[in-house]
C-alpha positions as CSV (number, residue, x, y, z in Angstrom):
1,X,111.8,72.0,137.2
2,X,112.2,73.3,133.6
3,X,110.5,76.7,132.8
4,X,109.8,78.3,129.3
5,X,108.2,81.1,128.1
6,X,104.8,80.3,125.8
7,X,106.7,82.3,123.1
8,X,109.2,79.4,122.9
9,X,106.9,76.6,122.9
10,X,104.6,78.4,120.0
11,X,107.7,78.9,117.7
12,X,108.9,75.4,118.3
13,X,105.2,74.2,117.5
14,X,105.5,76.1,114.1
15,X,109.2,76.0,113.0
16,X,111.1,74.1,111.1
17,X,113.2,71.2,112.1
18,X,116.4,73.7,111.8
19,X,114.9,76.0,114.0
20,X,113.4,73.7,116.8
21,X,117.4,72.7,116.9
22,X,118.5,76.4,117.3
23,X,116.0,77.0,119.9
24,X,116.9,73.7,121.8
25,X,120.8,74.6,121.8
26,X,119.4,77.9,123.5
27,X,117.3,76.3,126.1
28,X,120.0,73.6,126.7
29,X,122.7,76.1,127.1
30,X,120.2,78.1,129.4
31,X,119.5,74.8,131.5
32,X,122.6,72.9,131.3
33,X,120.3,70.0,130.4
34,X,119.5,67.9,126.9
35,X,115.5,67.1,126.5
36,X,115.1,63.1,127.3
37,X,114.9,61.0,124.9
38,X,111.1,60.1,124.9
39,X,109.1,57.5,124.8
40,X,106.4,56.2,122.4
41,X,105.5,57.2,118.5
42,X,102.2,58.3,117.1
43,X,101.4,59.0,113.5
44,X,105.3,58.7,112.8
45,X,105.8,61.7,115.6
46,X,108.2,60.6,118.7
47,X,105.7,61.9,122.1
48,X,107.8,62.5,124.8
49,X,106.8,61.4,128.1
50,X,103.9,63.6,129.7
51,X,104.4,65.1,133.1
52,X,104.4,62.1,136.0
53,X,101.8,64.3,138.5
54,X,98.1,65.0,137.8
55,X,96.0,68.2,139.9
56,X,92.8,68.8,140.5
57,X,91.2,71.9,141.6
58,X,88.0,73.5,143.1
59,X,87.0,74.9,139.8
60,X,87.3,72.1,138.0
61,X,90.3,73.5,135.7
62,X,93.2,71.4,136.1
63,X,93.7,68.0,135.0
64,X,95.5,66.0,131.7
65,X,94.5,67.5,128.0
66,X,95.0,65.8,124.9
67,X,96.8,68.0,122.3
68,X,95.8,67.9,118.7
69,X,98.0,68.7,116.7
70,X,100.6,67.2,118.5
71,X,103.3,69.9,119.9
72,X,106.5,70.0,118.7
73,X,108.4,70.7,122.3
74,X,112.1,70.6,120.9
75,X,114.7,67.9,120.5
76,X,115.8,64.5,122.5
77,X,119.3,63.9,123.3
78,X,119.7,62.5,120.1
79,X,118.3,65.4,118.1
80,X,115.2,64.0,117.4
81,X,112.3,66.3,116.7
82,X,110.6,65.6,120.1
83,X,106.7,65.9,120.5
84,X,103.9,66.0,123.0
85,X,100.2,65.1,122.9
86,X,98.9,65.0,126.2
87,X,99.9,68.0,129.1
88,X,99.4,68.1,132.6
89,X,97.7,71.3,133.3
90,X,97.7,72.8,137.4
91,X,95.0,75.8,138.0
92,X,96.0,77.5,141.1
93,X,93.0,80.2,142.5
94,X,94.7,80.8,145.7
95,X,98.1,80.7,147.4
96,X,99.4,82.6,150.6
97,X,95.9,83.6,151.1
98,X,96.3,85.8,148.0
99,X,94.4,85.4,144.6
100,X,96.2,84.5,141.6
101,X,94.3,82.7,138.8
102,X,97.5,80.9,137.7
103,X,97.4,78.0,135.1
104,X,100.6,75.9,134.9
105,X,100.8,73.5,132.0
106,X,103.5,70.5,132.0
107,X,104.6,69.5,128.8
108,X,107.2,66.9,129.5
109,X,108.5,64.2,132.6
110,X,111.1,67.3,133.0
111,X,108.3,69.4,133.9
112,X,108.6,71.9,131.2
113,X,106.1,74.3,132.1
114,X,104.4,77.8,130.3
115,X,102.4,79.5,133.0
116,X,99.2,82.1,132.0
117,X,96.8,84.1,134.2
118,X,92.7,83.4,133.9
119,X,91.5,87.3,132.4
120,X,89.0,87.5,134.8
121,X,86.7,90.3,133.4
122,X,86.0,87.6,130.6
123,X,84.5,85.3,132.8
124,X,82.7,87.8,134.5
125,X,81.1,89.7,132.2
126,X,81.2,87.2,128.9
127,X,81.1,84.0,131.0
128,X,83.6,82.7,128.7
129,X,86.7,81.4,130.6
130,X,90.3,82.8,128.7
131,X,94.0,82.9,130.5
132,X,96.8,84.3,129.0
133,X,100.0,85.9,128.8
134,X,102.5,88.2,126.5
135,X,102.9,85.6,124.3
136,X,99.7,83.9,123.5
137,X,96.0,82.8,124.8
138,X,93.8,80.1,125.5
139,X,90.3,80.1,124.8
140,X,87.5,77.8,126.4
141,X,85.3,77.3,123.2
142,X,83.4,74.4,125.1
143,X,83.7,72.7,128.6
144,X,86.8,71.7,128.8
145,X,87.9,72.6,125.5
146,X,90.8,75.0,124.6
147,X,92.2,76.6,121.3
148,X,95.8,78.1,121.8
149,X,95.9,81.2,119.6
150,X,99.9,82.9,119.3
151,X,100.2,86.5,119.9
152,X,103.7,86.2,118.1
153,X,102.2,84.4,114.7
154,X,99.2,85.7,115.1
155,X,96.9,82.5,114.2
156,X,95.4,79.7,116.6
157,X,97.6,76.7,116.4
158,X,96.2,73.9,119.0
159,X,93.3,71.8,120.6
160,X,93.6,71.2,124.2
161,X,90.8,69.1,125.5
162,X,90.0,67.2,128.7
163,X,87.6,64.7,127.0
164,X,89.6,63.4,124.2
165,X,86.6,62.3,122.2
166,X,85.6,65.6,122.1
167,X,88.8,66.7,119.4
168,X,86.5,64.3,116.7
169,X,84.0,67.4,117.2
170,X,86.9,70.2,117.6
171,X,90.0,69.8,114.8
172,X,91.9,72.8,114.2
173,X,90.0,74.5,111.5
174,X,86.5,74.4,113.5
175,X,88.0,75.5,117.0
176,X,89.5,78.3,115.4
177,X,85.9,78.9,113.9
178,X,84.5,79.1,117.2
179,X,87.2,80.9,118.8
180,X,86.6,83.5,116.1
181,X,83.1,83.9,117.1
182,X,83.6,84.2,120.5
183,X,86.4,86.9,120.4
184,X,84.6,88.9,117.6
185,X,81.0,89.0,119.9
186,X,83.2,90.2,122.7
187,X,85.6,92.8,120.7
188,X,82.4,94.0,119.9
189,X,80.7,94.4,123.2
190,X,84.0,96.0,124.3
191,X,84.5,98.2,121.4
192,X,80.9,99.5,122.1
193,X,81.4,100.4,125.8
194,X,84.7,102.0,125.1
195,X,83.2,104.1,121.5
196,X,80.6,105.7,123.8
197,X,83.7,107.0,126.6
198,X,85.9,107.9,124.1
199,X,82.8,109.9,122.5
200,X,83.1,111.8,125.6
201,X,86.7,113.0,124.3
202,X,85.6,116.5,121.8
203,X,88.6,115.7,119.3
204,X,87.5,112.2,119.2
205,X,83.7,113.2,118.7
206,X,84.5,115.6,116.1
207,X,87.2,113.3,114.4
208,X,86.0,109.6,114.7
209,X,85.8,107.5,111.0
210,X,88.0,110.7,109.6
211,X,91.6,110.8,109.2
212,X,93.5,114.0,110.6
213,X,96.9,115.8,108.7
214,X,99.3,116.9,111.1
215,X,102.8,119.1,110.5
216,X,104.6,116.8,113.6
217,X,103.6,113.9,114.8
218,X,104.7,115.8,117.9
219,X,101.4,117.6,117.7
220,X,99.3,114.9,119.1
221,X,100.0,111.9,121.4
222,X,101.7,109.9,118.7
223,X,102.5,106.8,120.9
224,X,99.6,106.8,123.6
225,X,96.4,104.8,123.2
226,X,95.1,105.5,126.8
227,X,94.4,109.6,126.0
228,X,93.8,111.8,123.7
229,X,95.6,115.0,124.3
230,X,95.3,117.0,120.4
231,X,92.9,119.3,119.9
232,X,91.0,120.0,116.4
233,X,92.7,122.9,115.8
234,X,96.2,121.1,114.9
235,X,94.9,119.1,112.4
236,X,95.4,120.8,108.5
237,X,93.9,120.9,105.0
238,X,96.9,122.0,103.0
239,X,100.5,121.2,102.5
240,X,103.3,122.2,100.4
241,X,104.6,119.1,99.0
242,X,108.4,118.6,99.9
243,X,107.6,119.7,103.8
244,X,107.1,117.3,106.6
245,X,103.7,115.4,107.0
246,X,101.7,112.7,109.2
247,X,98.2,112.2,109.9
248,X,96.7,110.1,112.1
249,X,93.1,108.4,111.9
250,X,90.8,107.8,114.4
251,X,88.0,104.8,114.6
252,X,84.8,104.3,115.1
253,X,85.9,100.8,116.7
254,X,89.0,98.9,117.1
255,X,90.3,96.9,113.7
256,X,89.8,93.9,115.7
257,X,86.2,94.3,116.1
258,X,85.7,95.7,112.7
259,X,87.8,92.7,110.7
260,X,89.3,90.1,113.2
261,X,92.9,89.8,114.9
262,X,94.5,88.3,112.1
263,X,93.8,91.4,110.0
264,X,96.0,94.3,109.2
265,X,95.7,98.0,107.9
266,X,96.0,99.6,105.0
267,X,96.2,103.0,103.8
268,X,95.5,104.1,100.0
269,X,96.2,107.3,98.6
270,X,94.4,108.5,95.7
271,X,94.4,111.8,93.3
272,X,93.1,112.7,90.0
273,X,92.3,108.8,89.5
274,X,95.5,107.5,90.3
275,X,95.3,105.5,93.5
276,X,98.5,103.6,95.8
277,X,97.9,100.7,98.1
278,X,100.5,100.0,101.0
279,X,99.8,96.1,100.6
280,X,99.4,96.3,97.1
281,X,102.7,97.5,97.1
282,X,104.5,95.6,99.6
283,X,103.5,92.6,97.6
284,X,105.1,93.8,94.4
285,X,108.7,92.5,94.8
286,X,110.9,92.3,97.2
287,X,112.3,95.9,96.9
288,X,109.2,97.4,97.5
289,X,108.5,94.7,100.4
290,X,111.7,96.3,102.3
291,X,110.0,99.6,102.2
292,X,106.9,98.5,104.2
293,X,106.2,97.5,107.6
294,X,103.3,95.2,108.1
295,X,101.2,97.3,110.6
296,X,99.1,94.5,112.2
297,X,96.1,94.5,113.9
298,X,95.2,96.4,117.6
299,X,92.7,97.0,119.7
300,X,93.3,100.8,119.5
301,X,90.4,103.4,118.6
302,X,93.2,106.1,116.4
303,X,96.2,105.3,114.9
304,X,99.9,106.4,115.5
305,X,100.8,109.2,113.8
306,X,102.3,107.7,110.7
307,X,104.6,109.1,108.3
308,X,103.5,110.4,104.6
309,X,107.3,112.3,104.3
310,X,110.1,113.9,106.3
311,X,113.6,113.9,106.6
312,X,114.3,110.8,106.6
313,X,111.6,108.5,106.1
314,X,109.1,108.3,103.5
315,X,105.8,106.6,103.1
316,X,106.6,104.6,99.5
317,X,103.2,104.4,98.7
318,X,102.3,108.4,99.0
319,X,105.3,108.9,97.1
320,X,104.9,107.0,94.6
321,X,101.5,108.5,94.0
322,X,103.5,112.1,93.6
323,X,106.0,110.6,91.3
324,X,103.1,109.5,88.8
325,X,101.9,113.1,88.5
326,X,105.3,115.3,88.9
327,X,104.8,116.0,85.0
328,X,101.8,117.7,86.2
329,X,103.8,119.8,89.0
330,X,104.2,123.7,88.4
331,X,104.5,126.7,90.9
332,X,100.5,127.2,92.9
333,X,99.7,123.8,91.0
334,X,97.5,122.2,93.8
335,X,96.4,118.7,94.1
336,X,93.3,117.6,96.4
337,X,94.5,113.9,97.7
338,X,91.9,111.1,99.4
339,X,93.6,108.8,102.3
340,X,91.3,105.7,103.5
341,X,92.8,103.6,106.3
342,X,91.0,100.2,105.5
343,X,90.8,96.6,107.7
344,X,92.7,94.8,105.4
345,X,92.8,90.6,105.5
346,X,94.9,88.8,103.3
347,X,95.0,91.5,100.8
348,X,92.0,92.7,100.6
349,X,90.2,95.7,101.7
350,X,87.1,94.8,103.9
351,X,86.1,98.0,105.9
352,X,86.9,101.7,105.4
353,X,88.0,102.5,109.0
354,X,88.5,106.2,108.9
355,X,89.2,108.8,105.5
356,X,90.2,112.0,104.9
357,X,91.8,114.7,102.2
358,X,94.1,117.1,101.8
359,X,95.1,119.7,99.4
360,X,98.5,119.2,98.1
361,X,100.5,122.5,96.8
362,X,103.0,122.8,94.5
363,X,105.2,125.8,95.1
364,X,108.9,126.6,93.3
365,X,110.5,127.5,96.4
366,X,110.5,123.7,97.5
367,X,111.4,122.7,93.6
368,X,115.2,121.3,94.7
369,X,113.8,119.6,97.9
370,X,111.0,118.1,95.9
371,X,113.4,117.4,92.4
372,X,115.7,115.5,94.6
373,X,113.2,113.2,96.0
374,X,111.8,112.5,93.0
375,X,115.5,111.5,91.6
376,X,116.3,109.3,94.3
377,X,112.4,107.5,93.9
378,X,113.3,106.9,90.4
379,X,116.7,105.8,90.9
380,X,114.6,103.1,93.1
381,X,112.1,102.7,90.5
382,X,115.3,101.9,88.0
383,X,117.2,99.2,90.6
């Protein structure tokens, strides 16, 4: 039999025609085998033929699910945008004598198949039943009803439901209501059992809602979200502008508790009145869209140590704050500078995560470091 990744199947669902036919040449070159050709049409869509085999299974689990929207799967032999509406799915507790919580979907007579794991603390201490992999989830929202949410696109994308009748209740739009109430009341349960450990952390205590200003990101544990290994004593409240700086914030709870998965952050810098908006900015034009990476949504309680300025990267958004007042820039001049992190969906602000300030210096010994960077920010400013 066949095997694919979810990741493959989510794209496919999503993507247009000439990518379904990339993807397809990939598999097919992969599998030395062309998708069959199908069988019936619904609502002008080609379904291919389910999976021949039905299961059944102790728990209830396994059986056939109707799929709403219908799933694009990939192509026929004739390059045919190829579809599925109804998969096979196999829930395997136990095999060998060993517990695995498997669910096997078949999407096709080939016996294409995604596999995901049941996340077992869910169903013990939420009662709400969820498997998943790397790639993407499925969430019981009623009995025997599933929304597929994509890790990849972050959005839900499909209905799975034993009882077909049941999609009149559950389209798209409503499952992915429920699904969002579901994960938010458990985000927050979670968030609140981990807030009061990590309160047990004295940099955390003393730090959490605030945002910390660092020399190196080397000075705290940048990349881990397991530890906190930085103590207060790193963190600063002036900088000469031109040097190297990060900061880092830390959270009361995770951004998907506060806001929701499909959320993002944001970080505004503000002095003197003026005030800079990473997503504000990124959704200027394209040139200042190629200067920003989206930072999406995590269940983290701090942030990485991102980047305001060194040698070779900049924040656009903090600079672009310091070009607007370089007029203002003379040897001692110091500037106090407010940085919010916010929970950010669809362009807006909805929750101040974590703030802090800092105390910017001006000093003429950094002058050619400092004159240069603004040169080559107005040379972008002037493309």
């Amino acid at each position: 039999m066949k095997k694919t990744t979810l990741a493959a199947l989510l794209v496919l669902a999503v993507a247009v025609n000439s990518d379904a036919q990339k993807l397809n040449s990939l598999k097919e070159k992969a599998t030395g085998k062309k998708e069959a050709s199908g069988g019936s049409s619904s609502e002008g869509k080609r379904i291919a033929k389910p999976f021949a085999k039905d299961f059944t299974d102790s728990k209830n689990i396994s059986g056939a699910y109707t799929i709403a929207p219908a799933m694009l799967i990939g192509k026929d032999n004739l390059g045919r945008d190829s579809y599925q509406d109804l998969a096979k799915w196999e829930y395997v507790h136990e095999e060998s004598g060993k517990i695995i919580v498997q669910l096997n979907m078949y999407f096709n007579a080939e016996g294409l198949k995604v596999s995901m794991n049941l996340v077992e603390k869910y169903q013990e201490n939420f009662n709400t039943r969820v498997f998943k992999n790397k790639d993407g989830e499925l969430w019981e929202i009623d009995t025997d009803v599933y929304v597929l949410y994509d890790n990849n696109d972050k959005r839900t994308t499909h209905v799975f439901a034993k009882d077909k009748s049941k999609l009149e209740a559950y389209d798209l739009e409503t499952a992915t209501a429920k699904y969002d109430a579901k994960r938010s009341e458990i985000n927050k349960k979670e968030s609140e059992k981990m807030a009061a450990k990590w309160m047990g952390n004295d940099t955390y205590k003393a730090m959490v809602g605030k945002v910390g200003f660092i020399k190196h990101y080397s000075n705290v544990s940048y990349n881990r979200f397991d530890i906190l290994t930085e103590k207060t004593d790193v963190f600063i409240s002036t900088h000469e502008i031109g040097k190297p700086l990060y900061y880092r914030g830390y959270f009361k709870a995770p951004i998907t508790a506060v806001c929701g998965s499909d959320c993002e952050y944001n970080v505004t810098f503000e002095i003197d009145g003026l005030k800079t908006s990473r997503v504000e900015l990124s959704k200027k034009s394209s040139k200042w869209s190629n200067n920003f990476k989206k930072r999406d949504a995590d269940e983290n309680f701090f942030s990485y140590a991102w980047t305001l300025q060194d040698d070779k990267v900049w924040d656009y958004a903090y600079v672009y704050l310091l070009y607007q007042i370089k007029d203002k820039f003379s040897d001692g001049k110091s500037f106090k500078m407010k940085v919010t992190i916010w929970a950010n969906r669809d362009g807006v602000d909805k929750e101040a995560m974590a703030e802090g300030t800092i105390t910017l210096v001006y000093k003429k010994e950094n002058k050619d470091k400092i004159d240069l960077m603004m040169q080559q920010f107005d040379n972008f400013m002037n493309e």
